[in-house]
GUNU-409843 format. One record per residue (C-alpha): residue in one letter; residue number from 1; x, y, z. Coordinates in pm, 1 decimal, padded with zeros to 6 digits. Example, Ala and Ser with C-alpha at 12.3 -4.5 7.8 and 13.67 -1.06 7.14 Angstrom:
2
(A,1,(01230.0,-00450.0,00780.0))
(S,2,(01367.0,-00106.0,00714.0))
END
This chain:
386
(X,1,(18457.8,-11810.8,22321.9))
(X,2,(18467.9,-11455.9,22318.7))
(X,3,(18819.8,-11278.8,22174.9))
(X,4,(18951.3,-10892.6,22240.4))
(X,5,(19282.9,-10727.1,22106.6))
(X,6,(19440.2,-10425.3,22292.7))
(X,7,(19679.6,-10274.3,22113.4))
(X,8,(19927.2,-09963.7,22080.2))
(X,9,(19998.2,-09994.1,22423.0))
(X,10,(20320.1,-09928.2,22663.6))
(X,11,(20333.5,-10311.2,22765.6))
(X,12,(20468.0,-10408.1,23083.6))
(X,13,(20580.6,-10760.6,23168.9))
(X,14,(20856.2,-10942.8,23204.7))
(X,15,(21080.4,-10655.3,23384.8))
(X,16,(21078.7,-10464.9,23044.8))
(X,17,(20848.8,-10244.3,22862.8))
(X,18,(20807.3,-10286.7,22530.2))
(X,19,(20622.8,-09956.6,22308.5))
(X,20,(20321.0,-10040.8,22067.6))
(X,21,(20228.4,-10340.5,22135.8))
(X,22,(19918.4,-10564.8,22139.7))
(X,23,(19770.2,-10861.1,22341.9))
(X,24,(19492.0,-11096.1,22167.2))
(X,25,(19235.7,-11254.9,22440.9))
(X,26,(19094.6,-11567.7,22379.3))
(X,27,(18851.2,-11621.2,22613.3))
(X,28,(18993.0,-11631.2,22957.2))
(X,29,(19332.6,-11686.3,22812.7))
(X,30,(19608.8,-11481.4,22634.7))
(X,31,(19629.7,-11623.5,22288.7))
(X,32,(19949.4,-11371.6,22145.6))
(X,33,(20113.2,-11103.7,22166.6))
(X,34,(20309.1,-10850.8,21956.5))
(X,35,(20376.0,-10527.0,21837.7))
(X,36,(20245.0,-10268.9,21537.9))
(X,37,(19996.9,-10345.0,21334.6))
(X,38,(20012.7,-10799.0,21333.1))
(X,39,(19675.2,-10752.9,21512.1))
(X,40,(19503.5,-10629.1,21263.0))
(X,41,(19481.5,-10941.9,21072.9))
(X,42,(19335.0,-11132.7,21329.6))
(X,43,(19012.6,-10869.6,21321.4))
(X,44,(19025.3,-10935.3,20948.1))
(X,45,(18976.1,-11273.0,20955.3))
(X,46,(18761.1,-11285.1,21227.0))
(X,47,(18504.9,-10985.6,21320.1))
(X,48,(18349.8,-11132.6,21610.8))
(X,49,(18697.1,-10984.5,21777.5))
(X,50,(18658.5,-10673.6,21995.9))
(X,51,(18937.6,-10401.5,21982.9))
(X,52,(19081.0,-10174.0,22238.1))
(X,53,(19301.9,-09912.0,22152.3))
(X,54,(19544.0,-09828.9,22425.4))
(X,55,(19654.3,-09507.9,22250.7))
(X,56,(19945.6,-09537.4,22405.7))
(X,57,(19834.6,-09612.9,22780.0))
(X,58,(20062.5,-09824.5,23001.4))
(X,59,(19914.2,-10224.4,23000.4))
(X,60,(20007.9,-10417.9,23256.9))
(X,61,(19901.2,-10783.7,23381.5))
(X,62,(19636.6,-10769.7,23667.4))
(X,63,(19757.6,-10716.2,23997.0))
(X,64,(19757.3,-10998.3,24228.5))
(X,65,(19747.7,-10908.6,24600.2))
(X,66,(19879.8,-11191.3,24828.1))
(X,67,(19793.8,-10998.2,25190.1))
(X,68,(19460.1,-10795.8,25224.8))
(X,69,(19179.1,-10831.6,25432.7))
(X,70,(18898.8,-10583.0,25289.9))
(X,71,(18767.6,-10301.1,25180.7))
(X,72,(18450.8,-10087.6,25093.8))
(X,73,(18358.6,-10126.3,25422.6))
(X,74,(18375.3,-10511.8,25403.9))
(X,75,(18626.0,-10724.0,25592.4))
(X,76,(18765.6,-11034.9,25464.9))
(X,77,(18640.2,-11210.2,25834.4))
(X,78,(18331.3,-11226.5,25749.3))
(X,79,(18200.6,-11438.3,25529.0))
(X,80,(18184.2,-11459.8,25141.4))
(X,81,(17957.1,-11190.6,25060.2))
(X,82,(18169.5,-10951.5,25247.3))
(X,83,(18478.3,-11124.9,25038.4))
(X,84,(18332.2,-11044.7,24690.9))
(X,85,(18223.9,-10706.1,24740.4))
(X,86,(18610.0,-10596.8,24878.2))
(X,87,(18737.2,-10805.9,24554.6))
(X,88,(18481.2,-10601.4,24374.0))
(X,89,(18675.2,-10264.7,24527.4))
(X,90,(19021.9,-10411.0,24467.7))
(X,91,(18916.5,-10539.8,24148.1))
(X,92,(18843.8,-10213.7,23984.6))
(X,93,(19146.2,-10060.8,24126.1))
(X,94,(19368.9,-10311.5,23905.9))
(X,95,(19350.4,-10614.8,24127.7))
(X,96,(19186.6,-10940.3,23970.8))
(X,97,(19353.8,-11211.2,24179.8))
(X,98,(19363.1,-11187.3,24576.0))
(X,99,(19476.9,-11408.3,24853.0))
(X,100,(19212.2,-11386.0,25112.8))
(X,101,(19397.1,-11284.2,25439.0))
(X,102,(19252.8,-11391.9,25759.4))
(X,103,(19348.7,-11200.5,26103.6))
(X,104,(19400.6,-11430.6,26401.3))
(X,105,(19057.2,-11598.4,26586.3))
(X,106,(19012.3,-11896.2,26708.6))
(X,107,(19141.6,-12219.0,26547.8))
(X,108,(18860.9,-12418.5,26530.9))
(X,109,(18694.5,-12078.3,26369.7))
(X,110,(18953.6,-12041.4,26115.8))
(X,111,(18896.2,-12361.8,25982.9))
(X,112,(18552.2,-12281.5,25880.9))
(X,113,(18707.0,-11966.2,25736.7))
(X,114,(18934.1,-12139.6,25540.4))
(X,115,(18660.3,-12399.1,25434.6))
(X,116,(18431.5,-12131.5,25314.2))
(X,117,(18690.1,-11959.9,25126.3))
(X,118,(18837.0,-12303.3,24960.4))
(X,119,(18437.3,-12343.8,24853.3))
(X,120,(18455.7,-11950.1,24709.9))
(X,121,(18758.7,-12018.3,24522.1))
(X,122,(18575.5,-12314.5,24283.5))
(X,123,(18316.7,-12026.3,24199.9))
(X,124,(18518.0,-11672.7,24214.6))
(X,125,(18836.3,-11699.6,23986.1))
(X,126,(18983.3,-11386.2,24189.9))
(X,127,(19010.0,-11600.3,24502.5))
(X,128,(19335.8,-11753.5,24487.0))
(X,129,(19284.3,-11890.5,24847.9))
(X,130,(19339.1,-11793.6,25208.3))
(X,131,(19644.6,-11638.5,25391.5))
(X,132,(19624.1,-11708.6,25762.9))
(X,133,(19832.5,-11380.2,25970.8))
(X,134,(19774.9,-11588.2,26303.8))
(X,135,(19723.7,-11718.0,26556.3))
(X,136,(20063.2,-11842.6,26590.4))
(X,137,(20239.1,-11527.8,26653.2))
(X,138,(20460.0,-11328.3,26887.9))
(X,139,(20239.5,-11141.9,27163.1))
(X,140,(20548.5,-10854.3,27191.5))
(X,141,(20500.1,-10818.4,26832.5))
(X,142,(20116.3,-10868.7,26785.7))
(X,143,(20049.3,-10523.0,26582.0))
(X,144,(19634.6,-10525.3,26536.7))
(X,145,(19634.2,-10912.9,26623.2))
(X,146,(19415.3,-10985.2,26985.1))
(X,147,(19691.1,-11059.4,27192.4))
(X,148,(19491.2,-11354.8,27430.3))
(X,149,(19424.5,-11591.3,27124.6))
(X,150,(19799.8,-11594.1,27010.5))
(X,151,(19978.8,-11916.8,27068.1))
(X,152,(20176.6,-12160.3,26938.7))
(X,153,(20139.2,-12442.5,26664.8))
(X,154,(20010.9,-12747.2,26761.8))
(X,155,(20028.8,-13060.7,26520.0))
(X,156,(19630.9,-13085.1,26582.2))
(X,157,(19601.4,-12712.9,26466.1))
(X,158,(19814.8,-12806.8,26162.3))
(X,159,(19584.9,-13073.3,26069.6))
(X,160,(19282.0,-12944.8,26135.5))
(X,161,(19316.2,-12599.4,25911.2))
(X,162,(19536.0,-12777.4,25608.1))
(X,163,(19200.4,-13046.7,25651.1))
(X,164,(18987.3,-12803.7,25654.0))
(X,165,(19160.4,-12525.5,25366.7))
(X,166,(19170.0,-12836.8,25106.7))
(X,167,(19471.1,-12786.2,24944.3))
(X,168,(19390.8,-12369.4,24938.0))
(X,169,(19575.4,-12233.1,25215.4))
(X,170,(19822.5,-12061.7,24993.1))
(X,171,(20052.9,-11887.1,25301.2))
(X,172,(20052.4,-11869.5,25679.1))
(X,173,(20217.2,-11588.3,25902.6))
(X,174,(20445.1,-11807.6,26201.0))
(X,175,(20686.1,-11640.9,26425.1))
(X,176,(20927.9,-11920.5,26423.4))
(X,177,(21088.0,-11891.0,26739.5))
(X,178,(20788.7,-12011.3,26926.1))
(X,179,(20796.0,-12344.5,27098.7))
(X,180,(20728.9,-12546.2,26831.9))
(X,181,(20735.4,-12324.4,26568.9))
(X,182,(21032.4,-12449.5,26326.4))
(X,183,(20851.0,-12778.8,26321.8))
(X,184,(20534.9,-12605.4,26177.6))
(X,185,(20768.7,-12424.6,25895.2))
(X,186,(20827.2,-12766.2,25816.3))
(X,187,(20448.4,-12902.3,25826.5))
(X,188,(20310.7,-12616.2,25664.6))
(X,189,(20581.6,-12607.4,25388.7))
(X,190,(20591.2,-12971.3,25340.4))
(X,191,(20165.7,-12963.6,25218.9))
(X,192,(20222.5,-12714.0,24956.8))
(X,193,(20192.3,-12377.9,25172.3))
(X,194,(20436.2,-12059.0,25140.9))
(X,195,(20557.7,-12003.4,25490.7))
(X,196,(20562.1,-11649.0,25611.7))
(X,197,(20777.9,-11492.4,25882.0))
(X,198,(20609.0,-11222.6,26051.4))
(X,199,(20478.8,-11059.6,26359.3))
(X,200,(20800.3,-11223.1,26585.9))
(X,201,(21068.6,-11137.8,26730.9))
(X,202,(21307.8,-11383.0,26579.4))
(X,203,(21667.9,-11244.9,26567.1))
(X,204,(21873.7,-11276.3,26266.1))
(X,205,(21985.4,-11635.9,26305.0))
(X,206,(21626.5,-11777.5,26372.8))
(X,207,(21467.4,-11601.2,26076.5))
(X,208,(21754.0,-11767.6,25861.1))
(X,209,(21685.4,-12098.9,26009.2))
(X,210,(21304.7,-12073.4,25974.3))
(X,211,(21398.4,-11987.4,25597.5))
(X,212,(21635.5,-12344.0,25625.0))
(X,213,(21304.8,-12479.8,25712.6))
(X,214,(21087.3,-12412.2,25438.5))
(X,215,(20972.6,-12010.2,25539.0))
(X,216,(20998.0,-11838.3,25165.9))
(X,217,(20821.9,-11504.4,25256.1))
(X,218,(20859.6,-11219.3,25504.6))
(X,219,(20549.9,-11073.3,25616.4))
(X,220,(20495.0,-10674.4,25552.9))
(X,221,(20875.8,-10621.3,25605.1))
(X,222,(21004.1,-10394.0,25871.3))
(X,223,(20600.7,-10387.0,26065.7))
(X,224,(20555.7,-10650.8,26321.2))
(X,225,(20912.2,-10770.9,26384.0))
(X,226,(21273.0,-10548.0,26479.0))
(X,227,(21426.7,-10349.7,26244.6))
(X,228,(21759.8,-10361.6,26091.7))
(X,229,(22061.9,-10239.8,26348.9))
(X,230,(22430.2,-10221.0,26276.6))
(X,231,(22469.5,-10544.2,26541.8))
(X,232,(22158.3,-10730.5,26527.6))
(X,233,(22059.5,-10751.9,26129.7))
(X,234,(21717.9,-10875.4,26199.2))
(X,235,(21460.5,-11067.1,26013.8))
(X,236,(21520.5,-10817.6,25708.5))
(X,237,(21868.7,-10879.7,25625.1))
(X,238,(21845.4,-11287.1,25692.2))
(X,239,(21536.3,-11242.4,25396.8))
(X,240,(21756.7,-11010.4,25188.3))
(X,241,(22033.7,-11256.1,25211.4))
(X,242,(21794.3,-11566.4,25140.4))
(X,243,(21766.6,-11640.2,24770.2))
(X,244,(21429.4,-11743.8,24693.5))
(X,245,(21251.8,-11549.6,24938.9))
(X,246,(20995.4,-11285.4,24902.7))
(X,247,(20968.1,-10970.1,25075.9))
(X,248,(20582.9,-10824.0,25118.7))
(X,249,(20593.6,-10435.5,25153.9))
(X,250,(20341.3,-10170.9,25194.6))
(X,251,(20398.2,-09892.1,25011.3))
(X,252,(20185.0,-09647.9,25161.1))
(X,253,(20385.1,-09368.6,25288.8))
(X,254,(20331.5,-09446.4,25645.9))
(X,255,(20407.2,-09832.2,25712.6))
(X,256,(20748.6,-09733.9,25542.5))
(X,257,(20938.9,-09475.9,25408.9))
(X,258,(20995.5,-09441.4,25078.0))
(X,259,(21386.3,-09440.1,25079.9))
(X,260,(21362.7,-09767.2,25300.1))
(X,261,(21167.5,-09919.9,25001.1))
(X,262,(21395.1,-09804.2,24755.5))
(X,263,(21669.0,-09982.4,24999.4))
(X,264,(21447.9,-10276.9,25022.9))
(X,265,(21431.2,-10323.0,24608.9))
(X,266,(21810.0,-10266.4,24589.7))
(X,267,(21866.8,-10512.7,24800.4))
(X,268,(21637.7,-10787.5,24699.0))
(X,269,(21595.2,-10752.1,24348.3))
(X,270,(21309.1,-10921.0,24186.1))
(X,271,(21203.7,-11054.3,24524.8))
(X,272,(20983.0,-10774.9,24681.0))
(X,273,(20593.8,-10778.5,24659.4))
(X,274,(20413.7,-10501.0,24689.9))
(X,275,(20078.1,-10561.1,24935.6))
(X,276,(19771.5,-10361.8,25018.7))
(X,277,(19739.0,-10502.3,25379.7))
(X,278,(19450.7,-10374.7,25363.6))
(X,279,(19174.7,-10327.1,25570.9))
(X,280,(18730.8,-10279.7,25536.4))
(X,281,(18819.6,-09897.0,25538.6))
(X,282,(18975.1,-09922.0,25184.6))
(X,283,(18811.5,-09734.6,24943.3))
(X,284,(18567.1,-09591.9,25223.2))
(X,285,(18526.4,-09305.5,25436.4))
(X,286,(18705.6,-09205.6,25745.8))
(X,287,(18558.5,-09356.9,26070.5))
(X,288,(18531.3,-09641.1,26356.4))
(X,289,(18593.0,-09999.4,26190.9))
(X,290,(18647.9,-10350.1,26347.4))
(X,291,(18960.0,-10542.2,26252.9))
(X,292,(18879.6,-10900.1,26330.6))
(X,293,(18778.5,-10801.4,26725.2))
(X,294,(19003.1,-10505.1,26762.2))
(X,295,(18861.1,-10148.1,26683.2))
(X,296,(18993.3,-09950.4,26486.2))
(X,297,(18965.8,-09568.9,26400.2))
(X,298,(19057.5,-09442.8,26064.4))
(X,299,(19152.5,-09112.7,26024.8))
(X,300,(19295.9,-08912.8,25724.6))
(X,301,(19353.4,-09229.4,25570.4))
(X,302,(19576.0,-09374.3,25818.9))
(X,303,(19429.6,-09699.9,26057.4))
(X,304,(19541.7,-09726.1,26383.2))
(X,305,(19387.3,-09933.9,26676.9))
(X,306,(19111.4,-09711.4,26884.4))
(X,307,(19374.4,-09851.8,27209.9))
(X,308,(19734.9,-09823.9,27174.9))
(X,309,(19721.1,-09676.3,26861.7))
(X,310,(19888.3,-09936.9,26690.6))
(X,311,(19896.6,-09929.7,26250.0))
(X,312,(19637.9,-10195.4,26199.6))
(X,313,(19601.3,-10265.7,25804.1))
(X,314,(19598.0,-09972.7,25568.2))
(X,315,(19369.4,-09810.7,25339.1))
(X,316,(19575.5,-09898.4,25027.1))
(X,317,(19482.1,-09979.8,24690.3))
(X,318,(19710.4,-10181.9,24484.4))
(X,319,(19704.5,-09908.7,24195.1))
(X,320,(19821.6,-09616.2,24460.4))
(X,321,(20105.5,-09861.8,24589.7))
(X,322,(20201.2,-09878.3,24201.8))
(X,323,(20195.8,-09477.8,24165.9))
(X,324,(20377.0,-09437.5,24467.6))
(X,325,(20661.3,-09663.9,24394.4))
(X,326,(20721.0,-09474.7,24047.2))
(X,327,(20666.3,-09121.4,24180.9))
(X,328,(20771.1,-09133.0,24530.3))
(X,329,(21015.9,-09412.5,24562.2))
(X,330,(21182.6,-09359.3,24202.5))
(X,331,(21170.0,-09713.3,24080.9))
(X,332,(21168.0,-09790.6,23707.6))
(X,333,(20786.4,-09909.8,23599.6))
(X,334,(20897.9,-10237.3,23495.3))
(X,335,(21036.5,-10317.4,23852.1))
(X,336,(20721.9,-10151.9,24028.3))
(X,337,(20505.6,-10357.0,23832.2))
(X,338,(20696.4,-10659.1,23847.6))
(X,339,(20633.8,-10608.9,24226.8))
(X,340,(20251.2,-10692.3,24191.6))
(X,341,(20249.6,-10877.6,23908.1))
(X,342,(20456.8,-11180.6,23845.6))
(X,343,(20628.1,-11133.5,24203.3))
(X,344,(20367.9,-11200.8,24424.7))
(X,345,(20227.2,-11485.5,24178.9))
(X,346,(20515.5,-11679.3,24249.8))
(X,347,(20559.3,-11648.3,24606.5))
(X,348,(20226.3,-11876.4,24640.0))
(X,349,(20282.5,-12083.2,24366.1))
(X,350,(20107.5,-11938.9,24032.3))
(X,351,(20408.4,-11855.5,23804.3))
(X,352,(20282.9,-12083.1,23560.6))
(X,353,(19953.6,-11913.7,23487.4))
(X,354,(19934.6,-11569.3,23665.4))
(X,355,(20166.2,-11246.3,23668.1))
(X,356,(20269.6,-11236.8,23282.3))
(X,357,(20099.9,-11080.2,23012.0))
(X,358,(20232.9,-11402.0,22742.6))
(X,359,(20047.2,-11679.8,22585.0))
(X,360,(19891.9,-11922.3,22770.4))
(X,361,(19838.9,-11706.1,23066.1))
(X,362,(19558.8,-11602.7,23253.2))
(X,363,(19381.9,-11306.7,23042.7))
(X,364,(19429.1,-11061.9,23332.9))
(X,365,(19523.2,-10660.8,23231.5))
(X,366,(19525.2,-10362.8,23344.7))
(X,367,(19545.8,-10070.7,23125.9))
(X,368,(19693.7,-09692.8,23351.8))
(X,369,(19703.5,-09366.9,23204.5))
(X,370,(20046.3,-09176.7,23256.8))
(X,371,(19986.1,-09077.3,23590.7))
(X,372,(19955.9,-09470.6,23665.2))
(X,373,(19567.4,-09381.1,23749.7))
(X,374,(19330.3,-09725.4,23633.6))
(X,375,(19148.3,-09673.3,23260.5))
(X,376,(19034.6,-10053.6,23212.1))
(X,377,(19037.7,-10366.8,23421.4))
(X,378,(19089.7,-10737.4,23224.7))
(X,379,(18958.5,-11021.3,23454.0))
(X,380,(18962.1,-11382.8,23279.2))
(X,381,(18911.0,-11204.4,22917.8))
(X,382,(18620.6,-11011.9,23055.8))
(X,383,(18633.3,-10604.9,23080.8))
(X,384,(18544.8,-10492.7,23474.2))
(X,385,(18255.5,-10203.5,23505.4))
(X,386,(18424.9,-09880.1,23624.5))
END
């Protein structure tokens, strides 16, 4: 077992920050924390312990991104080596813990998705399972989904992907108001998986009883449903008003605007998590890229669908989305950070181990310099290669 100490470090966790302070890894696991110089007696006693000195640079626990689907190039579609080298992207940029987001295909080629990715998550720690953002979604609302394989829910397709995903489909994206598609809330929800609204064009009142149902996250708030109006509230306000249920934004400074994520925080404290939704073209050059079977073109940044010119994915890293909502939106860092750290960890069920920098937790940290720009990745205990 192999033990580190960071120390005089801006700590994060928790929703506060707390000055000088250290964290002792042992192994894959945080051992203690504390603050001033308590560390140094560990290192005493034991020189086998490596030391990082933060010199004052922020430390946060690892990011963990529940909706992505790529990057450097590589989309999350296809296949496991294409997985691990867009964790390997993510990964440096502060993320060490990823739900593997899958956009919609078949159903019968989902399930060997899902299969593939429940066999990657036994070997690669960062896979914390699969999100599926389809098929069962609204076609008026279908964003970068291909709009001839949406559908609804059948019980068959329920069994067959929760068969196949073996106990590691961690969320699904449903629009509710589907024929059929309350009683999937309630199928989905009742094996263990977190329920996501999105892509629909449920009204107020159905997005509150999907959330009756078992629903306990809204998908990329504001993209891929209506927005909030002064007479019809919208899927928005029934997850603002829902205790318990998380809101998914991306903070990228063109899926929403920055004052409507400041609104969205104010609103729903402690329950918004901040995504990268993104797509291969993350980390990566401008140019033509596929997004499941759509094309896309990326262009300054921005992705948009080659036909309609639809936003499909972004190019965001989990790091920038942390920058921006400090700098742009105006949020204290403690709330930012809670926002991809402990946030998202709960919303698919892994409170009890991920999204805390405290004893007995996962020995994930990231360490930021004051412009919130990535110094050193943690993953299990183990320092990432920059």
């Amino acid at each position: 077992m192999t033990a580190h100490v960071i120390h005089s470090a801006r700590l994060v966790s928790d929703g506060h920050v707390v000055h000088n302070a250290w964290v002792r890894f042992d192994g894959g696991t945080i051992a203690a924390t504390g603050t001033g110089d308590e560390w140094r007696s560990a290192v005493v006693s034991d020189r086998t312990v490596s030391v990082t000195d933060a010199d004052g640079a922020w430390l946060t626990p690892g990011f963990v991104d529940i909706h992505g689907h790529g990057g450097a190039t590589a989309s999350y579609d296809d296949g496991p080596e294409s997985i691990r080298r867009a964790l390997d992207l993510h990964q440096r940029h502060g993320t060490t813990r990823a739900v593997i987001s899958l956009v919609t295909a078949p159903v019968d080629r989902l399930a060997e998705s899902v299969r593939a990715i429940a066999a990657l998550s036994r070997e690669d720690s960062r896979v914390l399972g699969s999100h599926l953002e389809g098929p069962f979604l609204d076609v008026g609302h279908k964003g970068a989904h291909e709009p001839s394989l949406l559908r609804s829910a059948t019980p068959e397709d329920i069994d067959l992907l929760l068969a196949a995903a073996d106990g590691t489909l961690r969320q699904i994206t449903i629009a509710p108001e589907l024929p059929g598609g309350l009683d999937a809330v309630r199928a989905f929800s009742s094996a263990g998986v977190a329920v996501a609204v999105g892509h629909t064009a449920a009204d107020y009142a159905q997005t509150m009883e999907a959330f009756a149902a078992g629903a306990s996250i809204l998908t990329h708030a504001y993209n891929g449903m209506d927005g909030v109006h002064h007479r019809a509230p919208g899927p928005v306000a029934a997850a603002t008003r829902t205790a318990g249920v998380t809101l998914e934004i991306i903070n990228d400074g063109v899926h929403v605007h920055p004052e409507v994520v400041r609104m969205l925080f104010a609103a729903a404290p402690g329950r918004v998590a901040l995504i990268t939704d993104a797509m291969a073209a993350a980390g990566a050059e401008d140019g033509d890229y596929l997004l499941g079977s759509l094309a896309v073109q990326v262009r300054d940044g921005v992705a948009r669908l080659a036909e309609g010119g639809s936003i499909a994915g972004s190019t965001l890293t989990l790091d920038d989305a942390l920058r921006r909502a400090v700098q742009e939106v105006g949020l204290p860092v403690e709330d930012a950070v809670r926002a991809l750290t402990e946030t998202p960890a709960a919303a698919v069920g892994r409170s009890d181990d991920l999204g805390r920098l405290a004893p007995g937790y996962a020995a994930d940290a990231v360490l930021l310099d004051g412009d919130f720009r990535v110094l050193q990745v943690f993953t299990d205990g183990d320092p990432v290669a920059r």
